[in-house]
VODREN-89467 format. One line per field, with one value per residue (C-alpha): chain; y, x, z; residue in one letter; residue number from 1. Coordinates in steps of 0.5 Angstrom, whole numbers, padded with zeros to 4 digits, always signed. Example, Ala and Ser with C-alpha at 12.3 -4.5 7.8 and 13.67 -1.06 7.14 Angstrom:
BEGIN
chain c(A | A)
c2 c(-0009 | -0002)
c1 c(+0025 | +0027)
c3 c(+0016 | +0014)
res c(a | s)
n c(1 | 2)
//
This chain:
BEGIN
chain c(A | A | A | A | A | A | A | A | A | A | A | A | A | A | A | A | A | A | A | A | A | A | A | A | A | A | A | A | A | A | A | A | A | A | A | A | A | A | A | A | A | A | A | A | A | A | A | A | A | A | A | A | A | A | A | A | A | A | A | A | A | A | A | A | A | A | A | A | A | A | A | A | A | A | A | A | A | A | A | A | A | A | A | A | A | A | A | A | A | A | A | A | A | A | A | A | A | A | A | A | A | A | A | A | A | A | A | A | A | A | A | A | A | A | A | A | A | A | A | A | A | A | A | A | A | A | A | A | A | A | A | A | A | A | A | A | A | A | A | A | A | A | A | A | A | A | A | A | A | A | A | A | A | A | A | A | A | A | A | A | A | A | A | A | A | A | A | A | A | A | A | A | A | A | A | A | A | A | A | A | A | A | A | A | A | A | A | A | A | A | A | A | A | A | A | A | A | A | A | A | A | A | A | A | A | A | A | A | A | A | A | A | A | A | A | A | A | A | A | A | A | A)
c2 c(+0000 | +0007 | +0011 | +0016 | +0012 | +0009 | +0013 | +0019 | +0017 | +0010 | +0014 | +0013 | +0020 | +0022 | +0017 | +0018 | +0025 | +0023 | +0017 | +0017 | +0013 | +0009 | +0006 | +0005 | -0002 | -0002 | -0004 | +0003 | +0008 | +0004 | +0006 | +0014 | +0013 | +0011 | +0016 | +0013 | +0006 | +0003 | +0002 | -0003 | -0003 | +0002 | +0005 | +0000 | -0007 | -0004 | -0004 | -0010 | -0013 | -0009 | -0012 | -0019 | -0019 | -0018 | -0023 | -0018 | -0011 | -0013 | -0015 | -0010 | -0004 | -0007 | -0006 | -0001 | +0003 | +0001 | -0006 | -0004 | -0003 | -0010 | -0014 | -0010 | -0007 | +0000 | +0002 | +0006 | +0009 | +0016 | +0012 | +0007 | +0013 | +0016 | +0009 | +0008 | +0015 | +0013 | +0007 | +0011 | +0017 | +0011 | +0008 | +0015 | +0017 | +0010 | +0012 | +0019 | +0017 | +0011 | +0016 | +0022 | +0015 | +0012 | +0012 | +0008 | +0003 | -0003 | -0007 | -0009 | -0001 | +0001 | -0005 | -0002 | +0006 | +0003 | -0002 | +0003 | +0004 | -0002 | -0007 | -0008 | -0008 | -0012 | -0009 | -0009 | -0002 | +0000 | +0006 | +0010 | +0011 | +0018 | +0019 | +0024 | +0023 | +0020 | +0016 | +0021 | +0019 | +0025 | +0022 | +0016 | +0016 | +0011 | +0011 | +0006 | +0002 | -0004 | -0005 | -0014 | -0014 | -0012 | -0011 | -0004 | -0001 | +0006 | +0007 | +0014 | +0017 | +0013 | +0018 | +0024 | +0023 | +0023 | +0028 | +0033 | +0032 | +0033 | +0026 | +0022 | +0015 | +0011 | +0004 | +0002 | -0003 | -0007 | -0011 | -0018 | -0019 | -0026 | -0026 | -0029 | -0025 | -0029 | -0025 | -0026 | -0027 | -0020 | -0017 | -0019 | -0016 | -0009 | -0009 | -0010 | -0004 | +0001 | +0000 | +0001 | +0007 | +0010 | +0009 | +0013 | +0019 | +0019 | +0016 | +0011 | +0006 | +0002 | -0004 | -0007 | -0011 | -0014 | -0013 | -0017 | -0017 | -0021 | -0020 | -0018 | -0020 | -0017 | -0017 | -0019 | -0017 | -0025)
c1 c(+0000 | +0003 | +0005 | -0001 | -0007 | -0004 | -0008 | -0004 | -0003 | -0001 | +0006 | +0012 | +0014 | +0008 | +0007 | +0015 | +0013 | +0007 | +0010 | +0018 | +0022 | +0022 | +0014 | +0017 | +0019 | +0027 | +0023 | +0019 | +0025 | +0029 | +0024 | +0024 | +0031 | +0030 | +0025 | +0020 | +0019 | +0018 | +0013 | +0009 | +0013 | +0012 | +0019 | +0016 | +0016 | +0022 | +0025 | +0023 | +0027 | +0033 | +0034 | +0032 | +0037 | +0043 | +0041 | +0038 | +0039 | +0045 | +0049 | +0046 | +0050 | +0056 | +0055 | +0060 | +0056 | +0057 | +0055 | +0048 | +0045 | +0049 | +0043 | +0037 | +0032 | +0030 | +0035 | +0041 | +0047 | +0044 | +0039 | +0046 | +0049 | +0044 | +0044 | +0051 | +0051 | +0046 | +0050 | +0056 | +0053 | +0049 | +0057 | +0059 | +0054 | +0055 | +0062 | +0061 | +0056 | +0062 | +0068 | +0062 | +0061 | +0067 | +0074 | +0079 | +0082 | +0082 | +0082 | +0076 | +0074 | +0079 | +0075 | +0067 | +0070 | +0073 | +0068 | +0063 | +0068 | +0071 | +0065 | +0059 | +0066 | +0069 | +0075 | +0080 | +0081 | +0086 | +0083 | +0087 | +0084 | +0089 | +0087 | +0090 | +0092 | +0085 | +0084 | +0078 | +0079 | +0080 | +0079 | +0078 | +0081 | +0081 | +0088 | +0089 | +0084 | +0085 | +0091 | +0092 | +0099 | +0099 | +0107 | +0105 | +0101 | +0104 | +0108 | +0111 | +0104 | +0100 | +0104 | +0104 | +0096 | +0097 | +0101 | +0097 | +0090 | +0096 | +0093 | +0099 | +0096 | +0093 | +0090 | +0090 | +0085 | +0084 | +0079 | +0079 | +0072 | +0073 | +0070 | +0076 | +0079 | +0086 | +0091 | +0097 | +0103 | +0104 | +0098 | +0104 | +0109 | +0106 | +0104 | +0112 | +0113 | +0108 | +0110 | +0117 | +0115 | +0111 | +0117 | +0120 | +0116 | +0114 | +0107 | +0103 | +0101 | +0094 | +0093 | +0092 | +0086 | +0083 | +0075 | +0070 | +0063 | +0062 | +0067 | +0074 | +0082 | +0087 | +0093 | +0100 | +0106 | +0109)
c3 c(+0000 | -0002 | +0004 | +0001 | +0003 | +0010 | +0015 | +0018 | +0025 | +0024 | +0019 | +0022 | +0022 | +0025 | +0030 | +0032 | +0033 | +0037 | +0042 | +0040 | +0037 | +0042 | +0039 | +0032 | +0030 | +0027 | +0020 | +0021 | +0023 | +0017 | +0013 | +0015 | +0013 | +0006 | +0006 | +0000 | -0003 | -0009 | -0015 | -0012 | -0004 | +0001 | +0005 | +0011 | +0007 | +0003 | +0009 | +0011 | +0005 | +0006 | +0013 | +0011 | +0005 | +0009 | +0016 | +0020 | +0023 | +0026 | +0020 | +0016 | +0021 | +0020 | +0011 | +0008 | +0005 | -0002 | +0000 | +0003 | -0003 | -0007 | -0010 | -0008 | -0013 | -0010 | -0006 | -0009 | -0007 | -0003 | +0001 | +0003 | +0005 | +0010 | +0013 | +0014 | +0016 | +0022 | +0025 | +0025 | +0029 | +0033 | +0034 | +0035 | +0041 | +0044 | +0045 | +0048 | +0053 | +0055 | +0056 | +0060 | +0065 | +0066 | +0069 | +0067 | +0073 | +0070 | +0063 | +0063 | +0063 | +0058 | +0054 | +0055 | +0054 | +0047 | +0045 | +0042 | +0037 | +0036 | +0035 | +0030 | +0025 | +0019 | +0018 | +0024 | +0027 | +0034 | +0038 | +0043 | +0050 | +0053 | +0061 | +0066 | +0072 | +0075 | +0070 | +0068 | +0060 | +0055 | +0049 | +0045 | +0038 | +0031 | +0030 | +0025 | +0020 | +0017 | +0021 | +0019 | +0024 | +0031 | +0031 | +0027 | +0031 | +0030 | +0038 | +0036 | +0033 | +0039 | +0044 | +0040 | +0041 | +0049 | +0049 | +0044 | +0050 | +0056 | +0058 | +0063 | +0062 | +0056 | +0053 | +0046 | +0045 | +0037 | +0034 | +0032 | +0026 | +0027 | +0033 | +0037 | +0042 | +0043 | +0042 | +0038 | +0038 | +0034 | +0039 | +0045 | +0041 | +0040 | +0048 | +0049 | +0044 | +0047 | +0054 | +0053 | +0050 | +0054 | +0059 | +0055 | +0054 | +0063 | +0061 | +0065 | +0059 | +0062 | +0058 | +0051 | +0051 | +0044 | +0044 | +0040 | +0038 | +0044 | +0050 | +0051 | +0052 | +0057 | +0052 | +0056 | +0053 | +0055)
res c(x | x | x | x | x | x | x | x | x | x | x | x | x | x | x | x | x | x | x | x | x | x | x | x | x | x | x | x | x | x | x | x | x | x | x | x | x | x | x | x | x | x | x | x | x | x | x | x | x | x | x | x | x | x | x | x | x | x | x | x | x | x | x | x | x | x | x | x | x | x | x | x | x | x | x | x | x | x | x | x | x | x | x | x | x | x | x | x | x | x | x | x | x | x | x | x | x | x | x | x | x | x | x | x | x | x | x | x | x | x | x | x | x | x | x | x | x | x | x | x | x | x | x | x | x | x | x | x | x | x | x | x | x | x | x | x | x | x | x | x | x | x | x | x | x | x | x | x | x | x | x | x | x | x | x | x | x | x | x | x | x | x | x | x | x | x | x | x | x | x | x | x | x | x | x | x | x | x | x | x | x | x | x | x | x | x | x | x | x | x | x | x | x | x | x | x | x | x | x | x | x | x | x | x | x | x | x | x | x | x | x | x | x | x | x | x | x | x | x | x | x | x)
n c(1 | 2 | 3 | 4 | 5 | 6 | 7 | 8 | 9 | 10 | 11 | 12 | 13 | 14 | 15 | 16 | 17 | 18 | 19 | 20 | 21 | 22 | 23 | 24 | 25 | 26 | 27 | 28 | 29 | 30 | 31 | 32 | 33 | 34 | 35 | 36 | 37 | 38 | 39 | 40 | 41 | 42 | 43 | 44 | 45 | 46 | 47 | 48 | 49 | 50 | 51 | 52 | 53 | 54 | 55 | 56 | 57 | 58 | 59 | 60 | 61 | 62 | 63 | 64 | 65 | 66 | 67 | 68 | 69 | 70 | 71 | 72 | 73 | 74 | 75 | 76 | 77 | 78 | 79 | 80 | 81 | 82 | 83 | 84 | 85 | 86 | 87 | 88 | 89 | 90 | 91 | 92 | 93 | 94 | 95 | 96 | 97 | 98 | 99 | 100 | 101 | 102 | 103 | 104 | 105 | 106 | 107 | 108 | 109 | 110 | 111 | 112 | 113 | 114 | 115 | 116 | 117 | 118 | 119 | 120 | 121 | 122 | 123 | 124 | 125 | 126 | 127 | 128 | 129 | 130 | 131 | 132 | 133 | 134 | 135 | 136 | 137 | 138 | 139 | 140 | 141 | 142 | 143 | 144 | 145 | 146 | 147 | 148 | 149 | 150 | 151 | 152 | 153 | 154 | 155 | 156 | 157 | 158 | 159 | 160 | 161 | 162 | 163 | 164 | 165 | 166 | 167 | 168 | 169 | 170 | 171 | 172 | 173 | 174 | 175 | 176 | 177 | 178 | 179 | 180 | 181 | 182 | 183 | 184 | 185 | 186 | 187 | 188 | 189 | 190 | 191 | 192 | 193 | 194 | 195 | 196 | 197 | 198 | 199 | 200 | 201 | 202 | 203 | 204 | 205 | 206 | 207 | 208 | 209 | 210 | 211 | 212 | 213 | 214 | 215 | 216 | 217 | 218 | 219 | 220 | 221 | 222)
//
C-alpha cells in the first residue's frame, strides 16, 4: 500500500513525533531513513526487505556502505549513504556516552570505553583510550583502519596522540572481526613495544585489550 493511502496516524513519521521513536519497529525507523519506497512496496516493507537480504539488522549496521545497496531493487546509493551514516553516529554516541560514565581503573573499563568503536566492525580497527592522572578519559580515538599486523601498530603516533590531549596514562585497545578475541602473537609484540614507549616519554600505559562482538581479552606483553 503506498504510504499515501496508509491513515495519517498510523505513518512512521507521525507516529515517531506523537510516541517517540521509541514506539517504532527497526523496519518502520529504517523506513524513514530511506524515506520512500518503490512501485509496488512502501518504504516500510522496502525495509523489511533490506534487513532481511542481509541476515538481520544487526548485519545489515556493519554493511560498508557500497555494500548496502548490493542486490536489492530500489535502494541505491543516497539511501545507502543515509543508513551508513546512521549506524555510525549511533557507534559514535555510544562511545560519548561511555567516556561521560566511566574512568579507566582497569582493563575491563579500557575495554567498555573502546568497545563502542570497536564493535559491529568488518575490518580491523585500534583505538586509542588517553586519560589523565585519574583515569578520567580525554578522548577515545580511531588511530588506524585495516591494520591486519598488530606489530605495526604505530607507537610513535600513539604517544603523539597522548600527548596532544595532555593525557598522562592511555590504553590501546583492537578489534578481531573474527570474533576470536586471543591475542596473537603480534598482539603481544605491540603490547611490549607500546610499553617500552610510554616509559620513555613518562606516561603510565594502562592495558591493551582486544574487543570483539562478544567480549574482550587482556593483551599480556608475554
Amino acid at each position: 500500500m503506498p504510504m499515501r493511502d496508509v491513515p495519517e496516524g498510523d505513518r512512521p513519521r507521525e507516529r515517531l513525533l506523537t510516541w517517540g521513536a521509541e514506539a517504532l519497529s527497526d523496519r518502520e525507523l529504517l523506513a524513514l531513513l530511506l524515506g520512500a519506497g518503490v512501485a509496488g512496496q512502501d518504504a516500510v516493507e522496502l525495509a523489511r526487505r533490506l534487513i532481511a537480504h542481509h541476515g538481520g539488522l544487526y548485519e545489515l549496521s556493519r554493511m560498508p556502505a557500497h555494500e548496502v545497496a548490493v542486490g536489492l531493487a530500489g535502494v541505491g546509493p543516497a539511501k545507502a549513504a543515509r543508513i551508513s551514516a546512521a549506524f555510525q553516529l549511533g557507534r559514535r554516541v555510544a562511545s560519548l556516552g561511555s567516556q561521560v560514565r566511566q574512568r579507566v581503573r582497569g582493563s575491563g573499563d579500557l575495554a567498555a570505553v573502546a568497545a563502542p568503536l570497536l564493535r559491529g566492525l568488518r575490518h580491523e580497527r585500534v583505538v586509542v583510550v588517553a586519560c589523565d592522572g585519574a583515569g578520567a578519559v580525554l578522548r577515545a580515538t580511531v588511530l588506524t583502519e585495516g591494520v591486519c599486523d598488530r606489530s605495526l601498530i604505530p607507537v610513535r603516533d600513539v604517544l603523539a596522540l597522548v600527548l596532544a590531549v595532555r593525557g598522562t596514562s592511555f590504553g590501546v585497545a583492537h578489534n578481531h572481526p573474527t570474533g576470536r578475541a586471543d591475542p596473537s602473537s603480534a598482539d603481544r609484540l605491540a603490547t611490549a613495544r607500546l610499553v617500552a614507549g610510554a616509559e620513555t616519554v613518562g606516561l603510565r600505559f594502562l592495558d591493551h585489550v582486544v574487543v570483539t562482538d562478544s567480549g574482550w581479552r587482556r593483551v599480556s606483553p608475554d
